[in-house]
Residue frames as a rotation matrix with the C-alpha (Angstrom) as fourth column:
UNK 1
0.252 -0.941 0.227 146.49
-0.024 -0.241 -0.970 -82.80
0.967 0.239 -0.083 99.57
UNK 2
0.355 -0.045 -0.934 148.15
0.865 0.396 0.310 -83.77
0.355 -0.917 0.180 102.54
UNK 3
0.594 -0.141 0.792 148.96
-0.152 -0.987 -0.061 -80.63
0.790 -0.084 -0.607 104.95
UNK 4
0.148 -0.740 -0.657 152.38
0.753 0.515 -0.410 -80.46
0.642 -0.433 0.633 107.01
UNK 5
-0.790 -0.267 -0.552 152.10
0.601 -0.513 -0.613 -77.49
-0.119 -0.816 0.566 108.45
UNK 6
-0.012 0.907 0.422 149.48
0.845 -0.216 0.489 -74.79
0.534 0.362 -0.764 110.09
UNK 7
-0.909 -0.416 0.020 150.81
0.397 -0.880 -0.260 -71.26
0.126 -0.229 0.965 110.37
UNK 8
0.309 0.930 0.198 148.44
0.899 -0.354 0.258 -68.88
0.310 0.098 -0.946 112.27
UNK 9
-0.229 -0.318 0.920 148.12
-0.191 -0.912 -0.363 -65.24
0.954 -0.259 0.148 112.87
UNK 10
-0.559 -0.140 -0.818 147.79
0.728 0.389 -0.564 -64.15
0.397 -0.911 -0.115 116.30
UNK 11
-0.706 0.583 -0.403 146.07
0.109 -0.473 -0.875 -61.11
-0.700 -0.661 0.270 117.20
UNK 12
-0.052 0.999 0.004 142.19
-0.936 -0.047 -0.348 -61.33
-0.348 -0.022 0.937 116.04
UNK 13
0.013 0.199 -0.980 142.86
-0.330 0.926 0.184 -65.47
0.944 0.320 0.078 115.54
UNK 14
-0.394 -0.440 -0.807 144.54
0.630 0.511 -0.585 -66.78
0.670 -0.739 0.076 118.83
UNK 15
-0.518 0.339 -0.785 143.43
0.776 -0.201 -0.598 -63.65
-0.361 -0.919 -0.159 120.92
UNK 16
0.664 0.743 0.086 140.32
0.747 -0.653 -0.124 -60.89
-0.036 0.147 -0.989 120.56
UNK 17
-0.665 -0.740 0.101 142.92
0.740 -0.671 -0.047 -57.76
0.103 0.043 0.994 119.79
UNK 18
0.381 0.758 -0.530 141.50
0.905 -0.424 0.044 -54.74
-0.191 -0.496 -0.847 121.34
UNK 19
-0.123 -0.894 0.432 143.14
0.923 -0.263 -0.281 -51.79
0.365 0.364 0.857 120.09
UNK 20
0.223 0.059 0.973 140.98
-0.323 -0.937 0.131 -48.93
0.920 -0.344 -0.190 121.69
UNK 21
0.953 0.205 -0.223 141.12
0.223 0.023 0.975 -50.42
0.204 -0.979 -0.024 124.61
UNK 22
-0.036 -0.999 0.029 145.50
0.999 -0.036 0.005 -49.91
-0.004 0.029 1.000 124.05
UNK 23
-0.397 -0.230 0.888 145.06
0.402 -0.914 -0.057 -46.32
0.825 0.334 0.456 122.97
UNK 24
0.601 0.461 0.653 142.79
-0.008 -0.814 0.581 -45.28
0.799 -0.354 -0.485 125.62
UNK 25
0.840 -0.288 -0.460 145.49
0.493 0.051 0.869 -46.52
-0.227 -0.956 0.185 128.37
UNK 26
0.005 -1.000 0.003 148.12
0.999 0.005 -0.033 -44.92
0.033 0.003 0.999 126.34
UNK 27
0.068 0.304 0.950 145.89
0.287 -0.918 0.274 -41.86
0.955 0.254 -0.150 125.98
UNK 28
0.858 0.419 -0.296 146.19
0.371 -0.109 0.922 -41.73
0.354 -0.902 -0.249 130.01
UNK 29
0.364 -0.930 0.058 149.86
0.929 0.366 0.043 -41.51
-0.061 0.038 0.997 129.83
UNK 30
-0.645 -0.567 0.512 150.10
0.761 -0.420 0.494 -38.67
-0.065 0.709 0.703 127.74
UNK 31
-0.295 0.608 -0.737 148.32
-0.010 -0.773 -0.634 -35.30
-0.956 -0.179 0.234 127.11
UNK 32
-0.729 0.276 -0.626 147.48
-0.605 0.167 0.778 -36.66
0.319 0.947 0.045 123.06
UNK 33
0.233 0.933 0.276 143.75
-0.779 0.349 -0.521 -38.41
-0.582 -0.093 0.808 122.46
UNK 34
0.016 -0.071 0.997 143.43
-0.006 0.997 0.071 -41.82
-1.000 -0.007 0.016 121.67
UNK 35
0.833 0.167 0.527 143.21
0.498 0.187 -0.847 -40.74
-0.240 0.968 0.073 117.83
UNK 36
0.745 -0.629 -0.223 145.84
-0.602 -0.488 -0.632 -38.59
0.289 0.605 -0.742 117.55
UNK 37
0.093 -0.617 0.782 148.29
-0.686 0.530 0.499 -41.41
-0.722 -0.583 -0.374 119.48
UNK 38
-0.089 -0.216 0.972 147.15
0.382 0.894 0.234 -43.71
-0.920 0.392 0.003 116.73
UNK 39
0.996 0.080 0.031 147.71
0.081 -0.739 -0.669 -41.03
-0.031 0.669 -0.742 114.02
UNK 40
0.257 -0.966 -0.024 151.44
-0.950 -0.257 0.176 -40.64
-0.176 -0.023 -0.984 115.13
UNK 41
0.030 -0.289 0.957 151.99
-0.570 0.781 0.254 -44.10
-0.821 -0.553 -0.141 115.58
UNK 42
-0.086 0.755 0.650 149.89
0.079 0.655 -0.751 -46.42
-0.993 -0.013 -0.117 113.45
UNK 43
0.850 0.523 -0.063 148.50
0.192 -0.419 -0.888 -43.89
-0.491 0.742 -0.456 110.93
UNK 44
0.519 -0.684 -0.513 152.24
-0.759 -0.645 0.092 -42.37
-0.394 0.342 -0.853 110.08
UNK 45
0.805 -0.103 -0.585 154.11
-0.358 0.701 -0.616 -45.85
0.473 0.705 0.528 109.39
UNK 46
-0.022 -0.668 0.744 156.09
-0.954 -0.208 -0.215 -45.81
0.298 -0.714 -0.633 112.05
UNK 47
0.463 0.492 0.737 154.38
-0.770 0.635 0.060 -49.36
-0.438 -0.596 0.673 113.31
UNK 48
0.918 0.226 -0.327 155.38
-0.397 0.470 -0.789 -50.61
-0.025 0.853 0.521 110.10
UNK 49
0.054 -0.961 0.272 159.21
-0.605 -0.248 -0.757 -49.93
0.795 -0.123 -0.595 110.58
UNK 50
-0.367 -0.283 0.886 159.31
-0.867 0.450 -0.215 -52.39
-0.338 -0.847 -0.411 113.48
UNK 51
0.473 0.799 0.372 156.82
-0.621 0.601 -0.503 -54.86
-0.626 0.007 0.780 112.23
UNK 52
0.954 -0.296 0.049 159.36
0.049 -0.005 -0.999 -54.91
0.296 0.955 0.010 109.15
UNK 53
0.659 -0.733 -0.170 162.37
0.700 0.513 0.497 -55.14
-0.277 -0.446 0.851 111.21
UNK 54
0.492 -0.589 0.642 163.76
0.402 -0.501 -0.767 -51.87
0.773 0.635 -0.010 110.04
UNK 55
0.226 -0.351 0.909 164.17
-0.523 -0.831 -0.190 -50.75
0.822 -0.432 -0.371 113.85
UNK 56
-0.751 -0.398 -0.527 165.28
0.044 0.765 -0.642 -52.32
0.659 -0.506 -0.557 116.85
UNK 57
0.157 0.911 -0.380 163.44
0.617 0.210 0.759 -52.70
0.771 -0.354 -0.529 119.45
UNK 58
-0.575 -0.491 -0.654 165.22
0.703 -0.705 -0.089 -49.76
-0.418 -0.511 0.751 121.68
UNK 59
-0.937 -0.280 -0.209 164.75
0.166 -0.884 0.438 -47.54
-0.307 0.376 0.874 119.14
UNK 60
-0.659 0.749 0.060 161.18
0.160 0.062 0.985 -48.32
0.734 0.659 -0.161 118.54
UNK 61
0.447 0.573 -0.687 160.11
0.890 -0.207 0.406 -47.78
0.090 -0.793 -0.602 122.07
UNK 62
-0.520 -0.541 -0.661 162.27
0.497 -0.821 0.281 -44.46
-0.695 -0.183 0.696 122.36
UNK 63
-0.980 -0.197 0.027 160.33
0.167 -0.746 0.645 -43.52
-0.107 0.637 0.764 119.26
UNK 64
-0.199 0.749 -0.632 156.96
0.837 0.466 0.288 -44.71
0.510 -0.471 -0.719 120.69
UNK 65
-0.300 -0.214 -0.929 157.81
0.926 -0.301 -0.230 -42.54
-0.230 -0.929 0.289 123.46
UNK 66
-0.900 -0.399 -0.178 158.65
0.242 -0.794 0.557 -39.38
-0.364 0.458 0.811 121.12
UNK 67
-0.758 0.554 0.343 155.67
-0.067 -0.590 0.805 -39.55
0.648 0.587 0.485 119.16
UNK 68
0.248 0.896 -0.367 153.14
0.807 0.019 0.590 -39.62
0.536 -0.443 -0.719 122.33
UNK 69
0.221 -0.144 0.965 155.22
-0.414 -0.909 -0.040 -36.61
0.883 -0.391 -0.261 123.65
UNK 70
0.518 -0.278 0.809 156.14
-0.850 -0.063 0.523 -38.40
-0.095 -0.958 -0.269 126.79
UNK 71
-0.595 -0.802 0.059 159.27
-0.804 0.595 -0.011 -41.18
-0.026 -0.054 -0.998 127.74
UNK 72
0.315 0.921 -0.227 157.71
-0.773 0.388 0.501 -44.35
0.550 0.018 0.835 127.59
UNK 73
-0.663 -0.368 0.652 158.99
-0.651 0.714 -0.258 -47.67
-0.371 -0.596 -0.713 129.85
UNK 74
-0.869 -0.069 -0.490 159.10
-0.235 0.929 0.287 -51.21
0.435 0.364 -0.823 128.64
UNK 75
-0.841 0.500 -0.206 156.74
0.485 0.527 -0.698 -51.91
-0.241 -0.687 -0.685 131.47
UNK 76
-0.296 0.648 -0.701 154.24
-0.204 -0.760 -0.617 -49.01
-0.933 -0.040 0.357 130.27
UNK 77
-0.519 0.378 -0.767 154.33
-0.797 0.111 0.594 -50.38
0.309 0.919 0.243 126.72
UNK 78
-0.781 0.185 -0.596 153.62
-0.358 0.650 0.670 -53.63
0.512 0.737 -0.441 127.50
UNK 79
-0.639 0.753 -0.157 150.70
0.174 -0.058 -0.983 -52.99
-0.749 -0.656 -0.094 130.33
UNK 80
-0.234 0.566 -0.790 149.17
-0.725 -0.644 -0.246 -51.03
-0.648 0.515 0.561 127.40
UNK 81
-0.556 -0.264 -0.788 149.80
-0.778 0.500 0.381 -53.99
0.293 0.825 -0.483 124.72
UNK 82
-0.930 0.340 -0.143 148.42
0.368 0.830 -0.419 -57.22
-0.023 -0.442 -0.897 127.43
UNK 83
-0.701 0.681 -0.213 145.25
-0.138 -0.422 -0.896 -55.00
-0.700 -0.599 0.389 127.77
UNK 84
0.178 0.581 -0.794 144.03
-0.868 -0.287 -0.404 -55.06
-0.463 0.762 0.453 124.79
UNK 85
-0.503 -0.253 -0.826 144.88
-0.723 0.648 0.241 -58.98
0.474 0.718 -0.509 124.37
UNK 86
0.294 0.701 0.649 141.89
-0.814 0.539 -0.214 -61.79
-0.500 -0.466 0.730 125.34
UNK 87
-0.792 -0.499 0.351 143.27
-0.322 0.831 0.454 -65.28
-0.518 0.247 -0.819 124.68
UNK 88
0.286 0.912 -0.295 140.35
-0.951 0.307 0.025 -66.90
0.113 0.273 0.955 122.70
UNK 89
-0.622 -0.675 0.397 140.84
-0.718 0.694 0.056 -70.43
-0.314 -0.250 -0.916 124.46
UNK 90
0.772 0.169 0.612 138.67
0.329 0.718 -0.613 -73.05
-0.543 0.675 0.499 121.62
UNK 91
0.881 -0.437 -0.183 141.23
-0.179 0.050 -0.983 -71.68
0.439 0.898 -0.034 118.97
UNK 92
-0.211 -0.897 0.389 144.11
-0.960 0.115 -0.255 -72.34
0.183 -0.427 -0.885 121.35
UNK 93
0.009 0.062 0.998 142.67
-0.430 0.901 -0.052 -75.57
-0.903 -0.428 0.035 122.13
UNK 94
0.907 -0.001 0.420 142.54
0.325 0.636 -0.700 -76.28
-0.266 0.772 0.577 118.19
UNK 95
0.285 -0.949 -0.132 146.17
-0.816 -0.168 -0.554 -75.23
0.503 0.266 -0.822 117.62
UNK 96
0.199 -0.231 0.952 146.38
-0.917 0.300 0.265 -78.09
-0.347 -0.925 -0.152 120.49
UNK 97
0.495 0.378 0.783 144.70
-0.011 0.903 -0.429 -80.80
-0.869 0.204 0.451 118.52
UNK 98
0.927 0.304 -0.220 146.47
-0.233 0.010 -0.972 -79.92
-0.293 0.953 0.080 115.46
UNK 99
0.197 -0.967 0.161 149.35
-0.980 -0.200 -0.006 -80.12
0.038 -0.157 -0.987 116.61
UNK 100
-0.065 -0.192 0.979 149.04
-0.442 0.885 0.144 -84.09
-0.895 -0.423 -0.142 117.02
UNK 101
0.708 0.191 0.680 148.42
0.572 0.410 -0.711 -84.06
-0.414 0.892 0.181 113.27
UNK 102
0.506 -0.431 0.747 150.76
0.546 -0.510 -0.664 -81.33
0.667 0.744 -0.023 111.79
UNK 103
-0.810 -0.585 -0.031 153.45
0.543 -0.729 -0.417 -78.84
0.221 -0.355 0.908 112.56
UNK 104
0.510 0.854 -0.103 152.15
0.854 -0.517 -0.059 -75.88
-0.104 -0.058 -0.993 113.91
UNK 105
-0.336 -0.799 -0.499 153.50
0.898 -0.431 0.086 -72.17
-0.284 -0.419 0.862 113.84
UNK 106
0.633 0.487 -0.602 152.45
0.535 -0.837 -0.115 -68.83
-0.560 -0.249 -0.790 114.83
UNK 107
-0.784 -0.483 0.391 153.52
0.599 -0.753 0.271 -65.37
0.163 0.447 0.880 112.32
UNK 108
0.338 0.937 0.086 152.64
0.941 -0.336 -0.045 -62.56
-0.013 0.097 -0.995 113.22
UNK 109
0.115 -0.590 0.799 153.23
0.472 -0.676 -0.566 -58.89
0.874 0.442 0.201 112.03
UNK 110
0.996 -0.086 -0.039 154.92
-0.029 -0.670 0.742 -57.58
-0.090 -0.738 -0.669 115.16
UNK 111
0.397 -0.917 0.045 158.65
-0.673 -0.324 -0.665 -56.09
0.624 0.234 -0.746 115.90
UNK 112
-0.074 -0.182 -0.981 160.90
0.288 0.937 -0.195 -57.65
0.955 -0.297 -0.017 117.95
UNK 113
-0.732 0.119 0.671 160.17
-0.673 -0.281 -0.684 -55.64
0.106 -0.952 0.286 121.59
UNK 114
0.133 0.872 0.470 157.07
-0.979 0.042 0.199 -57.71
0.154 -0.487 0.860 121.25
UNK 115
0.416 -0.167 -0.894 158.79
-0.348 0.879 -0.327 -60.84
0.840 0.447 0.307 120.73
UNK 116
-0.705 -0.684 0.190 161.66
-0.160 -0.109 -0.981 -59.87
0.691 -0.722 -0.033 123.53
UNK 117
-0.588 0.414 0.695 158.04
-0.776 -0.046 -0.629 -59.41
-0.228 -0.909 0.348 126.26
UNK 118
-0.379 0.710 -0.594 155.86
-0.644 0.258 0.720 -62.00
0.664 0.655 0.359 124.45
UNK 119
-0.388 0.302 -0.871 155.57
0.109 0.953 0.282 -64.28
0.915 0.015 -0.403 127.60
UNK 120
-0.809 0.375 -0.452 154.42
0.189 -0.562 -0.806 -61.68
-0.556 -0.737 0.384 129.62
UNK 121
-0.588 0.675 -0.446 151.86
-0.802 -0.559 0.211 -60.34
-0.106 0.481 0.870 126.90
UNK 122
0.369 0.841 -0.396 150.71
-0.908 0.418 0.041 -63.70
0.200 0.344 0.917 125.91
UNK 123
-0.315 -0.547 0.776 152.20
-0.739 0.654 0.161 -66.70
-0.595 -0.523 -0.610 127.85
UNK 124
0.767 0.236 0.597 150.32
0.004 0.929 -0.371 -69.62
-0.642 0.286 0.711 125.69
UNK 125
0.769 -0.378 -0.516 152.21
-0.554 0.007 -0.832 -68.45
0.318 0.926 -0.204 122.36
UNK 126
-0.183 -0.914 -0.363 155.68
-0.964 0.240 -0.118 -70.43
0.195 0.328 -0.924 123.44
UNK 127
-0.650 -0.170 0.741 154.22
-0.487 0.842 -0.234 -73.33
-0.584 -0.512 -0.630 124.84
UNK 128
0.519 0.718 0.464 152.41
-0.047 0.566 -0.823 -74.07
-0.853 0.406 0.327 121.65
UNK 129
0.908 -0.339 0.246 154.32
0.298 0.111 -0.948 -73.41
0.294 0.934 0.202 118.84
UNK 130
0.511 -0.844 -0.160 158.10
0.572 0.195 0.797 -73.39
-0.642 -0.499 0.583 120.83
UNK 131
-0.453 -0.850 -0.269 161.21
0.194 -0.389 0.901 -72.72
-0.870 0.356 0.341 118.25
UNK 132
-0.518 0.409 0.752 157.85
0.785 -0.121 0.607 -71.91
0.339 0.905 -0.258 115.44
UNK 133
0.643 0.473 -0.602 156.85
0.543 -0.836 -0.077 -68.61
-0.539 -0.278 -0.795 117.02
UNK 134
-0.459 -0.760 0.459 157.59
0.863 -0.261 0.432 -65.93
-0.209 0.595 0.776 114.17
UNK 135
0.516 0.286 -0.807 157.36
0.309 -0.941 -0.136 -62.49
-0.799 -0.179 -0.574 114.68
UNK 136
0.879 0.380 0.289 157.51
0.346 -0.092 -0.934 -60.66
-0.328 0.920 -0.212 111.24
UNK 137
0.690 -0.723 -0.016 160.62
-0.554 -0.543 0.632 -58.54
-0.466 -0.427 -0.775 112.26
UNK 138
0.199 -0.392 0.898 162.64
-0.024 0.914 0.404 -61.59
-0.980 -0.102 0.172 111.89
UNK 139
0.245 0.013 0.969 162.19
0.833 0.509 -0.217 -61.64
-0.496 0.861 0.114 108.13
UNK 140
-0.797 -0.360 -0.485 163.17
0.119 -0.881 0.459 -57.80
-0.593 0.308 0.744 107.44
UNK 141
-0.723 0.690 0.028 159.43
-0.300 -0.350 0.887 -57.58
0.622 0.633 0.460 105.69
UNK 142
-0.746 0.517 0.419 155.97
-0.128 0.507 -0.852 -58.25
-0.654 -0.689 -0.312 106.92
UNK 143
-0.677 0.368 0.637 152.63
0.731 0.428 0.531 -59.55
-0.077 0.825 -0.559 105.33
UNK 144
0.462 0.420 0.781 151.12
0.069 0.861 -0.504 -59.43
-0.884 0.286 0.369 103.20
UNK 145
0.145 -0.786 -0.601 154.48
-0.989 -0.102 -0.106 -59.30
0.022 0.610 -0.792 101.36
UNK 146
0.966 0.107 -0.235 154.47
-0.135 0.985 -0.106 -63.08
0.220 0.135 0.966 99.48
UNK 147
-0.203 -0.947 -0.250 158.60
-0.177 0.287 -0.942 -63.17
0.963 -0.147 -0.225 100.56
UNK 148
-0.229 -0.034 0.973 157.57
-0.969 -0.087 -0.231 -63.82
0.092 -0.996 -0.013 103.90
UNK 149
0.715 0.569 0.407 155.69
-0.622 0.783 -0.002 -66.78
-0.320 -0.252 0.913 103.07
UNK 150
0.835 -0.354 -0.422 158.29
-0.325 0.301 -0.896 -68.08
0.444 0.885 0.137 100.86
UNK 151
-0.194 -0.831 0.521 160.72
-0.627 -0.304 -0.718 -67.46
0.755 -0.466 -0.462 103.86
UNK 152
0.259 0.455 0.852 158.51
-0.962 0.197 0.187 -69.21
-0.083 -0.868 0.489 106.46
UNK 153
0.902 0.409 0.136 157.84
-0.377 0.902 -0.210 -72.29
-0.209 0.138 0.968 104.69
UNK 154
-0.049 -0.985 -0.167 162.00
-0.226 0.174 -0.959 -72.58
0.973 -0.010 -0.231 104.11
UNK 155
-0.475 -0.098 0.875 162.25
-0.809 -0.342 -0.478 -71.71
0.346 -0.935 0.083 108.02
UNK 156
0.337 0.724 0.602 159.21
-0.873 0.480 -0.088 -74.89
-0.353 -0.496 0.793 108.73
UNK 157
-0.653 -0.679 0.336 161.03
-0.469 0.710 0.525 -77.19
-0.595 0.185 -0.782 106.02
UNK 158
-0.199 0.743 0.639 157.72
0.237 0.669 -0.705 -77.26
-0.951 0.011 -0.309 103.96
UNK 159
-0.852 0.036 0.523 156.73
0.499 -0.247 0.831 -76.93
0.159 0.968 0.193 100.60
UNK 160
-0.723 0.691 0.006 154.18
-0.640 -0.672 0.372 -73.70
0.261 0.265 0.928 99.93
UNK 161
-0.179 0.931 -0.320 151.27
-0.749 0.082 0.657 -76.04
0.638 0.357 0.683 98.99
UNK 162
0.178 0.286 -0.941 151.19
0.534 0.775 0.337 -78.41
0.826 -0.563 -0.015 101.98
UNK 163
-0.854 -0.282 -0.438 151.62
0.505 -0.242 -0.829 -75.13
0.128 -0.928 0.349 104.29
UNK 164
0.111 0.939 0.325 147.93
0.731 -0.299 0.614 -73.88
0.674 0.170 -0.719 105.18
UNK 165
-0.851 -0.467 -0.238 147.93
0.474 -0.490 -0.732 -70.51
0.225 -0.736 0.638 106.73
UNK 166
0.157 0.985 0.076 145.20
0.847 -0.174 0.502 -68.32
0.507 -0.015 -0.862 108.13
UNK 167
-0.758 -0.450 -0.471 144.66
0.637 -0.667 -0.387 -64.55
-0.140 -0.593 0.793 109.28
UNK 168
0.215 0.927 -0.308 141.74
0.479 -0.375 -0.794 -62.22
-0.851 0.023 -0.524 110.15
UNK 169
0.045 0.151 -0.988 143.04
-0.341 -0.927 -0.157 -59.76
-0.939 0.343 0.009 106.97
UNK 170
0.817 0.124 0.563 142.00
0.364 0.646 -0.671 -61.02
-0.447 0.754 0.482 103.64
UNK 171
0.826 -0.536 -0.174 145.51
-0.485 -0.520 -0.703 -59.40
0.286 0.665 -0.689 102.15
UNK 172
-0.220 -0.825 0.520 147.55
-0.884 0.394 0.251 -61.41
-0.412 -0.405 -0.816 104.55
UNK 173
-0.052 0.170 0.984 145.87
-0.122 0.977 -0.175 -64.58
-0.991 -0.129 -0.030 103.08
UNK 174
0.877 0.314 0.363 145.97
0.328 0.159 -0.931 -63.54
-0.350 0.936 0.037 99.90
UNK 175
0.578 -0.815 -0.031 149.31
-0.813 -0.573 -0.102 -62.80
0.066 0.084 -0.994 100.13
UNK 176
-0.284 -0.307 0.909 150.06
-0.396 0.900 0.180 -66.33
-0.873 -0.309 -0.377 101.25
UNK 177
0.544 0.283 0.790 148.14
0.600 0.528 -0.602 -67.76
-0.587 0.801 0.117 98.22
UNK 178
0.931 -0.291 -0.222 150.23
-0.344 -0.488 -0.802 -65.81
0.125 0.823 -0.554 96.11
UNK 179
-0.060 -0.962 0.266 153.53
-0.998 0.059 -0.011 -67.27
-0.005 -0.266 -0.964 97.54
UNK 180
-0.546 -0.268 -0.793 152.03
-0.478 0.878 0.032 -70.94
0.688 0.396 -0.608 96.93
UNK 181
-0.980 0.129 0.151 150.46
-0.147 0.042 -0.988 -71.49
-0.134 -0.991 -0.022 100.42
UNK 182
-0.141 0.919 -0.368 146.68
0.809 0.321 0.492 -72.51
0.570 -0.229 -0.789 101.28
UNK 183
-0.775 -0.281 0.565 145.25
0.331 -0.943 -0.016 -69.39
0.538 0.175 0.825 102.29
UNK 184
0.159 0.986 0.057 142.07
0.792 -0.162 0.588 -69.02
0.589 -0.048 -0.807 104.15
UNK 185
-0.499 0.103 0.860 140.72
-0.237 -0.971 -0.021 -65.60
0.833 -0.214 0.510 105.61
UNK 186
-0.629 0.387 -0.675 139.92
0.777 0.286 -0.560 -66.58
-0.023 -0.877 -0.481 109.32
UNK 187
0.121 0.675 0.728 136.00
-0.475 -0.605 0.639 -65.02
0.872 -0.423 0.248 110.21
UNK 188
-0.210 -0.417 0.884 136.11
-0.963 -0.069 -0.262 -67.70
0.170 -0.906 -0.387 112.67
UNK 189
-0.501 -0.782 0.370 136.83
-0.770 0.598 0.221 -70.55
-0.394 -0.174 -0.903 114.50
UNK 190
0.109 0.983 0.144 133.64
-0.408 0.177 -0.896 -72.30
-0.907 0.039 0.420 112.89
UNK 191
0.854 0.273 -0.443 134.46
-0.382 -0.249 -0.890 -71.59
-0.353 0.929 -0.109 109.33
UNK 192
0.165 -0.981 -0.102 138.00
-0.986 -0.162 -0.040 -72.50
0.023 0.108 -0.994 109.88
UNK 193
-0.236 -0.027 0.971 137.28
-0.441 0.894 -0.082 -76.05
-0.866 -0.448 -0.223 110.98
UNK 194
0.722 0.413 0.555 135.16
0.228 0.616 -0.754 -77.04
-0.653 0.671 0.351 108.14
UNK 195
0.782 -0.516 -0.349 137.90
-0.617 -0.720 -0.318 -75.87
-0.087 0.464 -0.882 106.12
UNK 196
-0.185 -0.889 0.420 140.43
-0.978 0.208 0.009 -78.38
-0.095 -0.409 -0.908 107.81
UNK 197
-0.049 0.260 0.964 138.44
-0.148 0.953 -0.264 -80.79
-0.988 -0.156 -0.009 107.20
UNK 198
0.912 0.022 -0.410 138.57
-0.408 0.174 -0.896 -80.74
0.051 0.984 0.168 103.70
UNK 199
-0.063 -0.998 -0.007 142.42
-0.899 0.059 -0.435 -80.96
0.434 -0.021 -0.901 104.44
UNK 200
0.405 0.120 -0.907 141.57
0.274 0.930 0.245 -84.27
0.873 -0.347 0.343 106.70
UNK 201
-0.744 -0.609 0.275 142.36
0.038 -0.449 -0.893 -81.95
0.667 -0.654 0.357 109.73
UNK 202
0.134 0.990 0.033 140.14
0.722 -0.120 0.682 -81.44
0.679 -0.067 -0.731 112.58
């Protein structure tokens, strides 16, 4: 089956996602430990509400702020966010090559503050996948809700079954295969190739 487009996640595909290494700089910030920061945050659904476009992106740093007990500044979130992101630069170089064979385009479950700093946090993401960089927000849901995919592959101009997607959480990919989509659960960048090659991708 011929594949037109290859939608990837972004943090544990495109870059190593470090989350203690976020908490412990936000734990510096604040008089809360690095568990109870990602107890308020994380653990409470709060993350979710942005990820899911229910909040803006004001109101999600003001409430950021609130539940670490101290104001927080744009610049203080996203020091905390870049830390804890390591480009992984073979899977950025295969988004390169694939790109000479297929669409490409990046979804990932984040709000839109991270969209608004994204070329400060992660400068490759626009210069690979341009006016296909989709940040979950956008869609008023996030995965591994199958209306996202359903939404994307409108948004890319592809049918489901010629859109192959991939993400470290086997629910986000099985969330895609439920919306029509080529699914595969990224371990890594190894497993992902031979994969593409079934597709006639390399």
């Amino acid at each position: 089956m011929t594949i037109a487009a290859v939608v990837f996640d972004m943090d544990g595909v495109l870059c190593r996602y470090r989350i203690d290494k976020r908490l412990a700089h936000l734990a510096t910030l604040c008089a809360k430990s690095a568990e109870e920061i990602h107890a308020a945050i994380w653990g409470s659904g709060f993350e979710h509400l942005s990820d899911s476009g229910q909040i803006t992106a004001e109101a999600y740093l003001a409430g950021f702020g609130e539940r670490m007990g101290v104001p927080l500044t744009r610049a203080q979130w996203l020091e905390a966010r870049r830390l804890a992101m390591a480009p992984d630069l073979a899977m950025l170089d295969l988004v390169r090559a694939l790109a000479r064979r297929a669409r490409v385009a990046l979804l990932t479950n984040n709000g839109a503050l991270l969209e608004q700093v994204i070329d400060e946090a992660f400068p490759e993401v626009r210069p690979l996948f341009g006016a296909h960089s989709y940040f979950a927000w956008q869609f008023r849901t996030a995965k591994p809700d199958p209306a996202i995919f359903r939404a994307l592959c409108q948004r890319l101009g592809t049918p489901p079954e010629e859109t192959f997607f991939l993400d470290d959480e086997p629910e986000n990919a099985e969330g895609a295969r439920a919306a029509g989509l080529i699914g595969h659960h990224f371990t890594g960048i190894q497993a992902l190739r031979g994969e593409l090659a079934q597709h006639g991708l390399p």
